[in-house]
BAFI-3210 file (N, C-alpha, C; in Angstrom, 3 decimals, decimal comma, padded with zeros to 6 digits):
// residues 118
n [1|2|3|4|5|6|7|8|9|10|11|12|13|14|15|16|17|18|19|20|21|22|23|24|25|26|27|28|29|30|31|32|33|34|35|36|37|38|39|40|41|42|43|44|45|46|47|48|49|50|51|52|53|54|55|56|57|58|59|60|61|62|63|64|65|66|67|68|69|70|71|72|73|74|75|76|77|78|79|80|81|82|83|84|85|86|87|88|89|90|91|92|93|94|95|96|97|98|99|100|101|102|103|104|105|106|107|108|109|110|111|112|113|114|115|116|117|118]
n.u [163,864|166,317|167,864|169,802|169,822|172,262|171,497|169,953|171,621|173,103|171,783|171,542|174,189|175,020|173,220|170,597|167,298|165,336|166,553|165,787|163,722|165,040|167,143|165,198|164,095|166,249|167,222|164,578|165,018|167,442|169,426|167,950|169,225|170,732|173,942|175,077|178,270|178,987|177,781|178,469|181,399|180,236|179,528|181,899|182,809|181,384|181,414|184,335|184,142|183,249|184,976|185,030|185,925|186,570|183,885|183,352|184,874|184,069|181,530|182,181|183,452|181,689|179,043|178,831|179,925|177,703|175,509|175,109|176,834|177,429|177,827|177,700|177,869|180,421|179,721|176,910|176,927|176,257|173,285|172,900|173,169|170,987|168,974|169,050|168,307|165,971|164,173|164,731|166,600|169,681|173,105|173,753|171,263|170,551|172,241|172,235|169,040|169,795|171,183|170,204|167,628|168,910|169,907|167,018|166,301|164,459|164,852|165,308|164,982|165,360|162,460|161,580|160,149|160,266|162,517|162,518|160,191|159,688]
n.v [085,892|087,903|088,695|091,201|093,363|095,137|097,647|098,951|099,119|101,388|103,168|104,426|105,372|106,641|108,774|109,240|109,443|107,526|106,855|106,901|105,198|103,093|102,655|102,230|099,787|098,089|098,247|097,501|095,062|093,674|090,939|089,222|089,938|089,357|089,563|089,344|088,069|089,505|091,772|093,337|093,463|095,307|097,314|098,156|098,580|101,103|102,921|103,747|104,512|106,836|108,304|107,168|105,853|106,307|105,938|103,616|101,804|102,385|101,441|098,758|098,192|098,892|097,771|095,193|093,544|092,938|091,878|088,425|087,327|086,377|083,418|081,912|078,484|076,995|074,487|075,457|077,497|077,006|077,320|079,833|080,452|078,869|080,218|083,199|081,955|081,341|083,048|086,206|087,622|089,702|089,018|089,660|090,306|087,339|086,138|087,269|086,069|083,293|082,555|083,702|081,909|079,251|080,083|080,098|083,012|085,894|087,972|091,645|095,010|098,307|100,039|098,090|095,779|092,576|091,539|089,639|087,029|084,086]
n.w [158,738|156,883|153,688|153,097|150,562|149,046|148,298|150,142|152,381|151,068|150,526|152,923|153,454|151,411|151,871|150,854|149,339|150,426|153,279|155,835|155,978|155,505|157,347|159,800|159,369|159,144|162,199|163,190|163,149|163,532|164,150|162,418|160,252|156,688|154,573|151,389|150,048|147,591|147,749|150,030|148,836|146,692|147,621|148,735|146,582|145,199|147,015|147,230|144,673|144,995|146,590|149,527|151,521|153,822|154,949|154,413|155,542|158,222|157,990|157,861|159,975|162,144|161,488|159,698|161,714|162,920|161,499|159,598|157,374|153,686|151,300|148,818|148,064|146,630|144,975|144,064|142,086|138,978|139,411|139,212|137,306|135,915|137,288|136,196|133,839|134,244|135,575|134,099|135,438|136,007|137,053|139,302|140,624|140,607|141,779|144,160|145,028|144,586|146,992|149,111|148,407|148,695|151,832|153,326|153,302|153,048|150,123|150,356|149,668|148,577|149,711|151,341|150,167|148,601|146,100|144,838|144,051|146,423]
ca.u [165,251|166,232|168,940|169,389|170,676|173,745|171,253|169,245|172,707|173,817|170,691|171,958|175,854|174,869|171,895|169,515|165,630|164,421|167,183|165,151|162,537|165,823|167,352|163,997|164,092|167,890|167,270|163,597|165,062|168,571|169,771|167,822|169,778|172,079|174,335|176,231|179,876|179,177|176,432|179,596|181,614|179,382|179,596|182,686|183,347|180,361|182,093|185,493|184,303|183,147|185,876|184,525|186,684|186,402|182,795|183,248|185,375|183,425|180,267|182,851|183,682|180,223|177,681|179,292|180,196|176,315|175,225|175,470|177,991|177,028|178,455|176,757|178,450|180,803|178,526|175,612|177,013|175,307|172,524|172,740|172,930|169,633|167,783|169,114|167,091|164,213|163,774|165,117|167,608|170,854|174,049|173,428|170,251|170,320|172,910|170,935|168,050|170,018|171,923|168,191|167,008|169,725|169,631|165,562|165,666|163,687|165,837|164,810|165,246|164,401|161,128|160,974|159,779|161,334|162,754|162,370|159,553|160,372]
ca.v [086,166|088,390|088,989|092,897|093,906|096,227|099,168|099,515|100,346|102,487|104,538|105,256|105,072|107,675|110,130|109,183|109,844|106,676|106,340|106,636|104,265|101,860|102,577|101,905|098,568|097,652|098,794|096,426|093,644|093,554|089,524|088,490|090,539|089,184|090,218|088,579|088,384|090,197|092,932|094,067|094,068|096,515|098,370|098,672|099,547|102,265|103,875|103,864|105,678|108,796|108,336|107,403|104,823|106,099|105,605|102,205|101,334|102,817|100,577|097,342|098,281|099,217|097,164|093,973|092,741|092,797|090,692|087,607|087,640|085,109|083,747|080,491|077,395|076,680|073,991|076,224|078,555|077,011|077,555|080,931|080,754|078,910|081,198|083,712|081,947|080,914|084,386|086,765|088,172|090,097|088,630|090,050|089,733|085,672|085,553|087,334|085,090|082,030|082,729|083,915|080,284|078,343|079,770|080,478|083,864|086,491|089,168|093,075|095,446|099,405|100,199|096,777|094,558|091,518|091,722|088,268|085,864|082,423]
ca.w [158,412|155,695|153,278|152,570|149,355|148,849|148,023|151,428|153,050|150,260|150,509|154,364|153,132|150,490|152,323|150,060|149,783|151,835|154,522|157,574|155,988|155,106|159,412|160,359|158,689|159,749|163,310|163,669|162,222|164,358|164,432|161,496|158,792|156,621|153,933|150,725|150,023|146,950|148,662|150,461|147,394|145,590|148,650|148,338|145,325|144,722|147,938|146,538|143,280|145,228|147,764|150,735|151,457|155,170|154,815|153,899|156,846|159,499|158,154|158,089|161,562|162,818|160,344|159,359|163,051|164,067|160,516|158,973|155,742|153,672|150,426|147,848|147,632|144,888|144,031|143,355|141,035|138,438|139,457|139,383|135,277|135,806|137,776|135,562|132,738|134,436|135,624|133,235|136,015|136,239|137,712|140,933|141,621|140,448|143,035|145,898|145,150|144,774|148,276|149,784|148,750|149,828|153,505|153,082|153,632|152,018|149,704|150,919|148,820|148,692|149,764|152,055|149,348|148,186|144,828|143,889|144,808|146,285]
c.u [165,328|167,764|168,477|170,483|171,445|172,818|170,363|170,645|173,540|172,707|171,192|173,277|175,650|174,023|171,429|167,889|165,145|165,480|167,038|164,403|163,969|166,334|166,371|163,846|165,323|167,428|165,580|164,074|166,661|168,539|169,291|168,409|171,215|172,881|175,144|177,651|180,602|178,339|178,205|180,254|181,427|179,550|180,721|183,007|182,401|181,397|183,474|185,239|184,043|183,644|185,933|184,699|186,619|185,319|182,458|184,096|184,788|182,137|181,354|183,359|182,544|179,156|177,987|179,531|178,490|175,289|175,822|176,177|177,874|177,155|177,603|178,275|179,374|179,884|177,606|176,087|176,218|173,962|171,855|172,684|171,602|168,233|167,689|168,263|166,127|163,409|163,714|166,129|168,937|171,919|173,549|172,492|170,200|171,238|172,718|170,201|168,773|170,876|170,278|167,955|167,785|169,597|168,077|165,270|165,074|164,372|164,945|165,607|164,938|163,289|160,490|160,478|160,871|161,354|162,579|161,357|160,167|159,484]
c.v [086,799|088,386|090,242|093,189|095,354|097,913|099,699|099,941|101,211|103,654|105,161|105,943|106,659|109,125|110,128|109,659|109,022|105,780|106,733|105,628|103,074|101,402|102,025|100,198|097,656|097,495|098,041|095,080|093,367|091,770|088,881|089,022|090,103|089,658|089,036|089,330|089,660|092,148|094,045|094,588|095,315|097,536|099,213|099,353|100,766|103,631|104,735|104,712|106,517|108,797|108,921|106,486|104,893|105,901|104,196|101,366|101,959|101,451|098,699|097,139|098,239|098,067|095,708|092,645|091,989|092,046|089,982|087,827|086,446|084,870|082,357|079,828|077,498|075,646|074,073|076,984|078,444|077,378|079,011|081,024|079,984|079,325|082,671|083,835|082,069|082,579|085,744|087,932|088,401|089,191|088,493|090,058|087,758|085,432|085,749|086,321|083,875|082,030|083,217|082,416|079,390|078,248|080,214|081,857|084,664|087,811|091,059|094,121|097,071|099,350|098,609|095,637|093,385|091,669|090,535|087,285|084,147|081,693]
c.w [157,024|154,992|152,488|151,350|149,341|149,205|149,602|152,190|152,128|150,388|152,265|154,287|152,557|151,007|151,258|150,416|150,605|153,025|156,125|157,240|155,866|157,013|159,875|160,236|159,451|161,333|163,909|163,608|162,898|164,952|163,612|160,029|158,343|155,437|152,723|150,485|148,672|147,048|149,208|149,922|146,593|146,446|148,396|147,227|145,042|146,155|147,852|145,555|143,902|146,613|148,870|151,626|153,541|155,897|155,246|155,151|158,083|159,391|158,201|159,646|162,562|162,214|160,145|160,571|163,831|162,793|159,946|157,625|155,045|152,137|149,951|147,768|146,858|143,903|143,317|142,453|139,324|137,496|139,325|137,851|135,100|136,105|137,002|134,349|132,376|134,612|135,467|134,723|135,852|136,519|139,161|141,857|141,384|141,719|144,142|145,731|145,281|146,871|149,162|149,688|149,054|151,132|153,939|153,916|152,440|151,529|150,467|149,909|149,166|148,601|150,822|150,994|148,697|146,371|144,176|144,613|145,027|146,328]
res [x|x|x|x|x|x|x|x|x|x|x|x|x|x|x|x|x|x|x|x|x|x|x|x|x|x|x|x|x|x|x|x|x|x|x|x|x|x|x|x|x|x|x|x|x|x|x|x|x|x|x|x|x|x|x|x|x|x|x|x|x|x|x|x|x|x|x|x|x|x|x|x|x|x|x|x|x|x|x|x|x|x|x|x|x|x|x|x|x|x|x|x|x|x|x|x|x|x|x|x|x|x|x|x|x|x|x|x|x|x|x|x|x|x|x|x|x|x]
***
């Protein structure tokens, strides 16, 4: 089971350099992919600045129905300022990883690799 970060469907969203290797990925992996509440978010909004807003509703119509959406606790939040510490991380990625180890999946990232070890 994976959780895919914002940028593997922005590299398809966008026509980027590795969005057949990112489809390829999406499209093996169909029932174990899931997504956070803020993954979407970013989506949104990066789509919105180069207004593509109809972009962005085609993949909430198409994309969102066929993965998991998946958001951290309130309890954990936290934790997310201590994974931050422990592992000199961002916002955003402490909160992929902490939402990855809560429901034990493994983050995905461009290029297939996991961005954060668990």
């Amino acid at each position: 089971m994976f959780l895919v970060d914002a940028n593997i469907f922005l590299e398809i969203l966008l026509r980027q350099n590795k969005k057949e290797d990112c489809k390829k990925f999406l499209n093996n992996n169909i029932g174990k992919l899931n997504i956070t509440d803020f993954s979407l978010h970013s989506i949104g909004v990066i789509l919105f600045k180069y207004g593509k807003e109809d972009i962005f509703e085609k993949f909430v119509d198409d994309v969102i129905p066929e993965i998991n959406l998946l958001s951290l606790p309130m309890r954990l939040y936290n934790e997310v300022v201590n994974i931050k510490k422990d592992l000199n991380l961002d916002f955003d990625d402490a909160y992929q990883y902490s939402v990855a180890k809560y429901n034990g999946l493994k983050v995905i990232t461009k290029g297939g690799r996991s961005k954060c070890k668990m």
